[in-house]
C-alpha positions as CSV (number, residue, x, y, z in Angstrom):
1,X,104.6,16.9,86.6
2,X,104.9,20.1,84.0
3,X,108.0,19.5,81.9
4,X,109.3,21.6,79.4
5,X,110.7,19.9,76.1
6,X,112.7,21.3,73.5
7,X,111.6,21.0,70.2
8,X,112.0,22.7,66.6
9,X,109.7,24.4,64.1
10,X,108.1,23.1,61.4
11,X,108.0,25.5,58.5
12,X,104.2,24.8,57.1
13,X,101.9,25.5,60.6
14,X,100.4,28.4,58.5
15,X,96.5,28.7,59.9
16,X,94.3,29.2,57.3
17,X,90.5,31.3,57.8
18,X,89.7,27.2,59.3
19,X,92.8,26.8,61.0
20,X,95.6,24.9,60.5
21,X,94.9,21.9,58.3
22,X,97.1,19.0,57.0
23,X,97.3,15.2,56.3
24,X,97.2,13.1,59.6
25,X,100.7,11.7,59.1
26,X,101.8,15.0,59.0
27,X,99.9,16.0,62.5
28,X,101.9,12.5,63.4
29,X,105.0,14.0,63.1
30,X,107.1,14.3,66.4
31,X,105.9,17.2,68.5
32,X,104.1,18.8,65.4
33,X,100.6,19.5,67.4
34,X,102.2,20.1,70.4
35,X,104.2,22.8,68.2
36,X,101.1,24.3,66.8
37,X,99.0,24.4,70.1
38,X,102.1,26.0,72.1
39,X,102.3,28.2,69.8
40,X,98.4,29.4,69.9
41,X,99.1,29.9,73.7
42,X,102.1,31.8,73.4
43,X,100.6,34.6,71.6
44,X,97.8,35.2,73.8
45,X,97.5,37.4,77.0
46,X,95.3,36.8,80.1
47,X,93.9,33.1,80.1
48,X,95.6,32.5,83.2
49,X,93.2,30.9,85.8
50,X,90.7,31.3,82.8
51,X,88.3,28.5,81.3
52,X,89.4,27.0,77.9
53,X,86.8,24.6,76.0
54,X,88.2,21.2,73.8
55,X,86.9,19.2,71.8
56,X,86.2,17.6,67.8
57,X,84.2,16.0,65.7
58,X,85.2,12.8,66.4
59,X,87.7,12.0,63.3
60,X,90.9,9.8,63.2
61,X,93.7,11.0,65.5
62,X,91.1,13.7,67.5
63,X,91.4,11.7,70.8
64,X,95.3,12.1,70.9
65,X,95.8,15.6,69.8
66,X,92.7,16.5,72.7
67,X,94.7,14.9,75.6
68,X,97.7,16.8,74.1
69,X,95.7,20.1,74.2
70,X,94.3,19.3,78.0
71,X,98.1,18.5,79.2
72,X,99.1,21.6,77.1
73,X,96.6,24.2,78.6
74,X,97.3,22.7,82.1
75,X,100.8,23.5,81.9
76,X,100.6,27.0,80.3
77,X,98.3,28.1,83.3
78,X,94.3,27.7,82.6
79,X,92.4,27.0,85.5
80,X,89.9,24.6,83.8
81,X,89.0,22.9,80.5
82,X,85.6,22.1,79.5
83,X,85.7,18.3,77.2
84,X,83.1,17.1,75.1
85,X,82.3,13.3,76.5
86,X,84.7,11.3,74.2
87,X,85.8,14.1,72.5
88,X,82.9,15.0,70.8
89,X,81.7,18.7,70.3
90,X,80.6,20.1,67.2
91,X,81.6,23.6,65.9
92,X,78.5,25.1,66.6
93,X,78.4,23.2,70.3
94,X,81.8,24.9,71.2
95,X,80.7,28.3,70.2
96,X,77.7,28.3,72.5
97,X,79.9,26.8,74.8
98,X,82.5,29.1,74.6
99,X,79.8,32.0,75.2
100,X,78.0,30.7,78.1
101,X,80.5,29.7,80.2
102,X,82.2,33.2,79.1
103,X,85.4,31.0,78.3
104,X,88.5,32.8,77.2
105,X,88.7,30.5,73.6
106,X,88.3,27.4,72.8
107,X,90.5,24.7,70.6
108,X,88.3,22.7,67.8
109,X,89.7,19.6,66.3
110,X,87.9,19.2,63.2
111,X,88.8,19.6,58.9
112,X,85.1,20.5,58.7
113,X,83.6,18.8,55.8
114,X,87.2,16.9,54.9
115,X,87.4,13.3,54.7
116,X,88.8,11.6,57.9
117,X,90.9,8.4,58.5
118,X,94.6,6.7,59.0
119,X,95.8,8.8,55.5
120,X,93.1,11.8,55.7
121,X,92.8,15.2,57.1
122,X,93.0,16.8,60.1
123,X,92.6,20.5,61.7
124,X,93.2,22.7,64.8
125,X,91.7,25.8,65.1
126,X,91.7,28.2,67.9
127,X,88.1,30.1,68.5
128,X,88.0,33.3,70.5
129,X,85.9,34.5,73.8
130,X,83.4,35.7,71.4
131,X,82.6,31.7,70.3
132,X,84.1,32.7,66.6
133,X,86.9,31.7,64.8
134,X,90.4,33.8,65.7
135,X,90.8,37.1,63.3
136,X,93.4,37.1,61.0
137,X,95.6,39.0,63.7
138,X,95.7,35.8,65.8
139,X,95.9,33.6,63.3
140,X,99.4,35.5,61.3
141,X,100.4,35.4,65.0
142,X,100.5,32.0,65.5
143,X,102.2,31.6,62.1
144,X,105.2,33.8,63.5
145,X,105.4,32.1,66.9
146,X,105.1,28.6,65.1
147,X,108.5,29.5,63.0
148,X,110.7,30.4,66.0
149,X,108.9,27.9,68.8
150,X,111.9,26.6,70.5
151,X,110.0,24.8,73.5
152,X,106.3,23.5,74.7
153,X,105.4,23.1,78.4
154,X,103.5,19.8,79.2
155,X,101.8,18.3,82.0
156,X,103.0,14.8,82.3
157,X,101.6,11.4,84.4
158,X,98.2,11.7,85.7
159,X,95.2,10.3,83.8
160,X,92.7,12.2,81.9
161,X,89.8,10.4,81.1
162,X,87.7,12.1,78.6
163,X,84.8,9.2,78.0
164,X,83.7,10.2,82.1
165,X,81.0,12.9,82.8
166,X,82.3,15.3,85.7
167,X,85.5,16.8,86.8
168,X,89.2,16.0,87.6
169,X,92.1,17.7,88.5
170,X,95.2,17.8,86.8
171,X,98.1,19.8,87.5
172,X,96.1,22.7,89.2
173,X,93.5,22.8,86.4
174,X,90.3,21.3,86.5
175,X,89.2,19.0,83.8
176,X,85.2,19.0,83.5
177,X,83.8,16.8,80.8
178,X,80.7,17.2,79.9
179,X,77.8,16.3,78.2
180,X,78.4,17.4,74.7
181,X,74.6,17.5,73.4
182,X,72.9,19.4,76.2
183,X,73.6,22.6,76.2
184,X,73.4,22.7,72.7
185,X,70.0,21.2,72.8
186,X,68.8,23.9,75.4
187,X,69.8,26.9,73.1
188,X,67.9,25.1,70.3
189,X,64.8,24.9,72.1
190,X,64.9,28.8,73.3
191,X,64.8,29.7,69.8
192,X,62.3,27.6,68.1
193,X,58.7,26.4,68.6
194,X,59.5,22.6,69.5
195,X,55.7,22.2,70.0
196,X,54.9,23.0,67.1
197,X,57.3,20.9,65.3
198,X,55.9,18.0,67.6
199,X,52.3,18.6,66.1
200,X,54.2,18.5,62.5
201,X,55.6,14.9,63.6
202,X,52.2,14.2,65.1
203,X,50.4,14.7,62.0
204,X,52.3,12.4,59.6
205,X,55.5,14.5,58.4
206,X,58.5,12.5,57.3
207,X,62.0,13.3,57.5
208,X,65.2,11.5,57.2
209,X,68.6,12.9,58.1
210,X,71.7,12.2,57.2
211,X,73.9,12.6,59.8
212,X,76.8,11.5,58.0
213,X,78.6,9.1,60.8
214,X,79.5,12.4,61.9
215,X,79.4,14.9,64.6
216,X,75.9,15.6,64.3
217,X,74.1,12.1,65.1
218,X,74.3,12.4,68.4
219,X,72.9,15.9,68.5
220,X,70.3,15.3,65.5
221,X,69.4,12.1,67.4
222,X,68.5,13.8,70.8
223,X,67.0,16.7,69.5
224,X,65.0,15.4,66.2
225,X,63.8,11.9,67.6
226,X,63.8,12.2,70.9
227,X,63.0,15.5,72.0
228,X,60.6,16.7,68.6
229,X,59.7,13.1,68.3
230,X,60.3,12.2,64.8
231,X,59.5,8.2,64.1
232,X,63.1,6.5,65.3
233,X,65.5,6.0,62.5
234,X,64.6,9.6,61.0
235,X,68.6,10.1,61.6
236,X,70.5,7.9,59.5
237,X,74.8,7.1,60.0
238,X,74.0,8.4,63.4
239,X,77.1,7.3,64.7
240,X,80.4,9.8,64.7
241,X,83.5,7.5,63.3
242,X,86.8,8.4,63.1
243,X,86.6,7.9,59.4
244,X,83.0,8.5,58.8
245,X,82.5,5.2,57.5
246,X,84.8,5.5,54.7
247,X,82.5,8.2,53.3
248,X,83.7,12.0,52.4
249,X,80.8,14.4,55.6
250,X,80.5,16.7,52.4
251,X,76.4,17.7,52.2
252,X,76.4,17.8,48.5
253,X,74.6,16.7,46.1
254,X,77.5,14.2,44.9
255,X,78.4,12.6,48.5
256,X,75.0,12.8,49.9
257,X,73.5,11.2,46.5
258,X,71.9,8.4,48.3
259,X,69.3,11.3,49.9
260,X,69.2,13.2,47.1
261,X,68.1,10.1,45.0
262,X,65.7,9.2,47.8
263,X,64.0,12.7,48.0
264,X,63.5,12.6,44.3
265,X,62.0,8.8,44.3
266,X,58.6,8.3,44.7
267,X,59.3,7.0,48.3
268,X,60.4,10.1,49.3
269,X,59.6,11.7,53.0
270,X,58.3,15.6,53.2
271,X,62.2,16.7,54.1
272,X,65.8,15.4,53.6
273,X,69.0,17.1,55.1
274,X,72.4,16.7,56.0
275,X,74.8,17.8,57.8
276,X,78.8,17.2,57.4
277,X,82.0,16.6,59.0
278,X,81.9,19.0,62.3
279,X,78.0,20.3,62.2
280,X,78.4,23.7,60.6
281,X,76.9,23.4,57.1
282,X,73.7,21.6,55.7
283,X,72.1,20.4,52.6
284,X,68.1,20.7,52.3
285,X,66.0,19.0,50.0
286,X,62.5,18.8,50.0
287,X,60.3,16.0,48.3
288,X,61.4,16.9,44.4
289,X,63.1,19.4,44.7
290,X,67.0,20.9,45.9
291,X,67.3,24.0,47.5
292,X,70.4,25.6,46.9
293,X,72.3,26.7,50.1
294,X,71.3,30.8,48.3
295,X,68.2,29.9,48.2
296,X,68.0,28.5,51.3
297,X,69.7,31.8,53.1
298,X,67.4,33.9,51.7
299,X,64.4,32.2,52.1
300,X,65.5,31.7,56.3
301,X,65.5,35.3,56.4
302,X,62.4,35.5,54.9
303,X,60.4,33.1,57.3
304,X,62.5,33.7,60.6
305,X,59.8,36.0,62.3
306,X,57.8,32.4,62.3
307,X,60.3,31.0,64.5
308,X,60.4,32.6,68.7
309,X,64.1,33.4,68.6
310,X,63.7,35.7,65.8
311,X,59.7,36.9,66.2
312,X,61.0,40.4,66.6
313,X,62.4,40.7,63.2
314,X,65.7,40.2,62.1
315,X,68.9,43.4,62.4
316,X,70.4,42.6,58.9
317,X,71.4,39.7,56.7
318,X,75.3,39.1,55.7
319,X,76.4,36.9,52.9
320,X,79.8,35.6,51.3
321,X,80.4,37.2,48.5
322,X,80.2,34.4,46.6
323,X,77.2,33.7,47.2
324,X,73.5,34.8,45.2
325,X,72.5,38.1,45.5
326,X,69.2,36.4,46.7
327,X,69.3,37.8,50.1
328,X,69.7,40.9,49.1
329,X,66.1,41.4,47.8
330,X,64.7,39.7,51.4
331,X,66.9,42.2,53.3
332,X,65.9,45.3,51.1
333,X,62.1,44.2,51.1
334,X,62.0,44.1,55.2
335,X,64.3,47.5,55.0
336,X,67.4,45.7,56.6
337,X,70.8,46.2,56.5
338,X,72.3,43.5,53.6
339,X,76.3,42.7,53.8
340,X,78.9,41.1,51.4
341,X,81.7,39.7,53.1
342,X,84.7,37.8,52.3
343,X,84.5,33.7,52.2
344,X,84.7,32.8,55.8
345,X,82.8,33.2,58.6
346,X,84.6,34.9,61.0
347,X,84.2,38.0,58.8
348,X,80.5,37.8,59.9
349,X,81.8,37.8,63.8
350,X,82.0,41.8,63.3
351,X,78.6,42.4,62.1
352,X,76.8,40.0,64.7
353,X,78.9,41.2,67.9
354,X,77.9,44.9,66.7
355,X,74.1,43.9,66.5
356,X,74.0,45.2,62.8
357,X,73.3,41.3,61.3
358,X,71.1,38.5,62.6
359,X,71.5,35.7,59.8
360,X,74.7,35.0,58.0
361,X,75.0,32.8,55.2
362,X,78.1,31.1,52.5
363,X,77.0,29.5,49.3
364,X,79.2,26.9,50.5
365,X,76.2,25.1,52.4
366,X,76.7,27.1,55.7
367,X,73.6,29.2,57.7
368,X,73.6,30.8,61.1
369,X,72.9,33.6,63.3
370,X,73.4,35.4,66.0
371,X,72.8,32.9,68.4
372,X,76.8,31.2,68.3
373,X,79.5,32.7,66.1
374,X,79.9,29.8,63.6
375,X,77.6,28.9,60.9
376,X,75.0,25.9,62.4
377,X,74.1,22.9,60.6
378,X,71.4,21.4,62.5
379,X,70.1,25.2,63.7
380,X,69.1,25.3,59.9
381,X,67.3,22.3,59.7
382,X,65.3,23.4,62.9
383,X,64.7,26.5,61.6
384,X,63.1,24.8,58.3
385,X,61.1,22.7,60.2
386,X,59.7,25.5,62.2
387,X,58.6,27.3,58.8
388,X,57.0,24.4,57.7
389,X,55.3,23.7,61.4
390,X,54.4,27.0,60.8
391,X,53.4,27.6,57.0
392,X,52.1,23.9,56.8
393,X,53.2,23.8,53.0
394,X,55.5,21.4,51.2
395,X,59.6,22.8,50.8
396,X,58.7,23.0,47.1
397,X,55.3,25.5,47.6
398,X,57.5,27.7,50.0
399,X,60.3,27.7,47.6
400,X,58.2,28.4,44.3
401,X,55.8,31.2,46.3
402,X,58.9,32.9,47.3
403,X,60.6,32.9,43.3
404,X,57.6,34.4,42.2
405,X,57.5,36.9,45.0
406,X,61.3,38.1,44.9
407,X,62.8,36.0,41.6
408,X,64.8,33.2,41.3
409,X,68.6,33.8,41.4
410,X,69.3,30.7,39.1
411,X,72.9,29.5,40.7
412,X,75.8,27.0,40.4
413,X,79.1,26.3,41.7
414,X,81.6,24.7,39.5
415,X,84.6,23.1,41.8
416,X,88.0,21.5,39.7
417,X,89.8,20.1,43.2
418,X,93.0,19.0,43.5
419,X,94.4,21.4,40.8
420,X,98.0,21.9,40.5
421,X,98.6,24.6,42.5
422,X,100.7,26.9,40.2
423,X,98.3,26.4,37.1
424,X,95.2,27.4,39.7
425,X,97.3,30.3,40.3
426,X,98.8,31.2,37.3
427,X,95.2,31.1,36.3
428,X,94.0,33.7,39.3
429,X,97.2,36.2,38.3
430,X,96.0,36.2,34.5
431,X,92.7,37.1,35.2
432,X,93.7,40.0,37.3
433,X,96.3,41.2,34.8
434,X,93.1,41.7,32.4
435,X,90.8,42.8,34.4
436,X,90.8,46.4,33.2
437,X,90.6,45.3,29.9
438,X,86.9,43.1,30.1
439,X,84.2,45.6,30.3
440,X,83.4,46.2,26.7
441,X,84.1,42.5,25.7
442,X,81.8,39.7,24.4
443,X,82.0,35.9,25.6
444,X,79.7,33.4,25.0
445,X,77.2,36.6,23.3
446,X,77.3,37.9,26.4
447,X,78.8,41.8,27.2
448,X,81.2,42.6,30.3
449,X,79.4,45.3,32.3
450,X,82.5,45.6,35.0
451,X,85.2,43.4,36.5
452,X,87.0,43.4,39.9
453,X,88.9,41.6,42.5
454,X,87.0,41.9,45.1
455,X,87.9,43.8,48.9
456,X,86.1,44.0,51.7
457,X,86.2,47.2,53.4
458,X,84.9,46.1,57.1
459,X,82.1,48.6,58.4
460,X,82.7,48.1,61.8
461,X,86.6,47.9,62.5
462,X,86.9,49.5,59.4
463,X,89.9,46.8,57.8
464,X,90.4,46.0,54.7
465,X,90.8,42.9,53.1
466,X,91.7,42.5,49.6
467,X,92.3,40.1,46.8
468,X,89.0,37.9,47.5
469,X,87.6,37.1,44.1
470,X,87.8,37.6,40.6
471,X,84.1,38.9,39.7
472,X,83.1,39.6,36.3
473,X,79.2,40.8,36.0
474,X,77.3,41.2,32.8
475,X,74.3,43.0,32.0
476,X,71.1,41.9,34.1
477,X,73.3,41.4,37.3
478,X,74.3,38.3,35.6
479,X,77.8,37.4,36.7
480,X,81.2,34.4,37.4
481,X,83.4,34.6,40.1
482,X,86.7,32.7,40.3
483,X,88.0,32.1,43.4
484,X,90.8,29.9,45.4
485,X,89.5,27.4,48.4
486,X,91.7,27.1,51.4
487,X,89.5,24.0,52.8
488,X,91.6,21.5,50.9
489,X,94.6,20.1,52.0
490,X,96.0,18.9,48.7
491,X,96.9,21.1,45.6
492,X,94.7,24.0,44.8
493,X,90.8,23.8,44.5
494,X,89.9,26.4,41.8
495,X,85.6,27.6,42.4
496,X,83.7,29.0,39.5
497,X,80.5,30.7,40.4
498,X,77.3,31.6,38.1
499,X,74.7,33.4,38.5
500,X,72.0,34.7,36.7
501,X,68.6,36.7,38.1
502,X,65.3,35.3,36.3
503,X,62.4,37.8,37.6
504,X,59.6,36.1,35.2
505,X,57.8,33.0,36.3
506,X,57.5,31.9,33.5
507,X,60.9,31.6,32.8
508,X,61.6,30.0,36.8
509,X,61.4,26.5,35.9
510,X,64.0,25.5,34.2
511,X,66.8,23.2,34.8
512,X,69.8,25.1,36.5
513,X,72.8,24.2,34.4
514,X,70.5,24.9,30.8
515,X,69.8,28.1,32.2
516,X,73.3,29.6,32.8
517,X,74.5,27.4,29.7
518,X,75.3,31.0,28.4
519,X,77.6,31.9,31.4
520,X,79.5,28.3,31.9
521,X,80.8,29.2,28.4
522,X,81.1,32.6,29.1
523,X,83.7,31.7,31.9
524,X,85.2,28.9,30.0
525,X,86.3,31.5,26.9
526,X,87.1,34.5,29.6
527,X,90.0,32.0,31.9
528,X,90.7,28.5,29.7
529,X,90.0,26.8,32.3
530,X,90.5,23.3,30.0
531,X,94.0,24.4,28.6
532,X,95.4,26.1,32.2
533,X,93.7,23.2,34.6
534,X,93.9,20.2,31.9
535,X,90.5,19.7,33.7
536,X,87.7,18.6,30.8
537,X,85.0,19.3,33.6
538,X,84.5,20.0,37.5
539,X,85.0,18.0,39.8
540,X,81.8,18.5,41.4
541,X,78.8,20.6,40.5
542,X,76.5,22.1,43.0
């Protein structure tokens, strides 16, 4: 039976660049998912009959809110839904899905690299038929239709059981769950050299992911252990709970410490990664050393003619803007097309649907390419492991050979979270009052060159989007950026950026934060952070 219930709007379903994120007691709220989703599907034209993919990555409540989304689509007029078994999909997963079944969209349950549980986060986002996140058009759409929503039409009785591979009916609309690896699995293997990796195994190459007791262990499980054949208990919290075992699925160097301390021990394997929450981003660590999600980008784009997905050279390289210029110097070197977008990846959806980028990259621990529309967690830690297969050197001897081919973008991200929200602001709107008046100025010794707020000016739909950073750069290329996260879902989260180019190899080897000690003050004397924030230091460095 389809009913339609009445219902009233809730004033905060404002979908950020990762959807619509909040507190699970507020997703709890009477009809307050159903509002949201509704709401999705009232604003677009011409799913009818058409395939819609569901699924999550596994956190508290993401059961409940799927069987909400099935009933939801059956009633509005989809002709089938494709479920991850249980659930489960990760982001990456539902792209390729999207794009190989030629769905019209898909929903994603997921806050990404959020912490999940009974008082956590949760998310909805809605993905278009290109496999990417919905452009901003959609999204201030929804926003509208979520403020006057007045009703939501429901399927009702029946039983949709998502834990049982193949299809059911309900309502008209076929319900195909599937599984949630496979696919995924296939794609990886068209792209890179799984024999190869095999020998690497073969030989005596150690690796130890973390999955996180995320979305990923089931993927990283099939594919690393038993299809590449790494030694059995290479993936570690392989398991997807709906809290992630009381951990926070961010790949960082503070809630991944346990690998990072490993991989510096002197029990360490060859390679460490992680992934987080939903499967888009990674962390990569080789035996001694960190490679910083920059680094890593560039150094992907460098080596991806190694790999068979990518043997016939890459189109461009794109990057957050946020993010070291370290890419830049790859892209120019192989006489490529190099693009600085805003913070979030479906500004990259552009540049890879008009075949003028290949790998994308955020500073933010997130890598992809062409091959879905959402950065790829696990597609970076195959792509490593194919450069390695190939190269046959340690992560520290590719690293070092490429700083002292193209420089080393020394690089560090400062992140105060939960920040009131109007001191974070008040902090952005000060900065932008003066901007005008920096270039000239000295801080920390060092002299302002030029300072902006950054806008993107979109080369192939020719948009604009403005207000996306405060970037101050000093001589050398040197340069802070100050920017607001959306991710959170509590207070503000203010991000400090540094960078500084080092072109000597002599000079490549030193610790990170001694090296842009200059700049941390620099930024420190240019916003007050202390005095606006009443922060003594971040929250966490990476």
């Amino acid at each position: 039976m389809i009913r339609t219930v009445p219902t009233t709007p809730y004033p905060d379903q404002k979908p950020g660049t990762s959807g619509l994120r909040k507190k699970v007691p507020v997703f709890q709220q009477p009809n307050y998912p159903e509002n949201f989703i509704q709401s999705v599907f009232d604003v677009l034209e011409g799913f009818a009959g058409r395939t819609l993919v569901v699924g999550g990555d596994g956190r508290y409540l993401n059961r409940e809110v799927i069987d909400k989304a099935i009933r939801i689509a059956a009633a509005n007029g989809f002709g089938k839904v494709i479920v991850g078994q249980g659930g489960i999909l990760s982001t990456p997963a539902a792209s390729n899905l999207i794009r190989k079944y030629k769905a019209f969209g898909g929903l994603i349950l997921s806050a990404s690299h959020n912490p999940g549980g009974p008082h956590e986060d949760f998310g909805i986002k809605y993905n278009i038929g290109n496999g990417g996140p919905a452009p901003e058009k959609v999204t201030e759409a929804v926003f509208a239709r979520s403020k006057v929503i007045d009703r939501y039409r429901i399927a009702e009785g029946g039983t949709v059981d998502i834990d049982r591979i193949g299809e059911t009916g309900l309502e008209g609309m076929a319900v195909e769950v599937i599984d949630p690896v496979a696919d995924y699995a296939a794609l990886m293997e068209s792209l890179f050299d799984f024999e190869a990796i095999r020998s690497l195994f073969r030989s005596g190459f150690r690796i130890v992911f973390d999955a996180m007791h995320a979305v990923t262990g089931p993927y990283a499980t099939e594919i690393l252990e038993r299809r590449l054949g790494a030694p059995a208990g290479s993936v570690r919290n392989n398991v997807p709970l709906p809290d992630f075992g009381g951990h926070h699925p961010d790949p960082n160097l503070v809630h991944a410490k346990a690998l990072y301390d490993l991989m510096m021990s002197p029990e360490a394997p060859d390679f460490g990664a992680a992934s987080d929450g939903d499967g888009d981003r990674n962390l990569i660590i080789g035996r001694g050393i960190f490679v910083t999600p920059s680094d890593s980008l560039a150094l992907l784009a460098a080596n991806a003619h190694l790999a068979p997905g990518y043997r016939g050279g890459l189109k461009g390289v794109a990057r957050s803007m946020p993010t070291s210029a370290a890419a830049d110097r790859v892209a120019e070197k192989l006489g490529i097309g190099i693009y600085e977008t805003p913070t979030g990846w479906k500004f990259f959806g552009n540049l890879l649907d008009a075949g003028m980028a290949t790998i994308c990259g955020e500073e933010s621990a997130g890598t992809g390419s062409d091959h879905v529309r959402e950065k790829d967690g696990l597609w970076a830690v195959l792509l490593w492991l194919n450069i390695l297969a190939a190269r046959r050197q340690s992560v520290a001897e590719i690293v070092r050979g490429h700083w002292r081919e193209y420089g080393r973008n020394y690089y560090s991200r400062h992140d105060y979270e939960e920040v009131d929200a109007a001191a974070a602001n008040g902090l952005i709107d000060d900065l932008r009052g003066k901007l005008a008046a920096l270039p000239g100025l000295k801080f920390a010794g060092l002299v302002v060159e030029a300072a902006d707020d950054f806008a993107y000016h979109d080369p192939v739909d020719g948009s604009v989007t403005e207000r996306q950073g405060i970037r101050v750069i000093f001589a050398g290329g040197s340069r802070v950026v100050f920017r607001l996260s959306g991710t959170g879902t509590s207070g503000a989260t203010l991000r400090v950026y540094i960078e500084r180019y080092e072109p000597d190899p002599e000079l490549q080897g030193q610790e990170t934060q001694a090296a842009l000690a200059d700049l941390i003050r620099a930024a420190e004397e240019i916003a007050g952070i202390r005095l606006r924030t009443g922060r003594d230091a971040p929250s966490v460095i990476t």
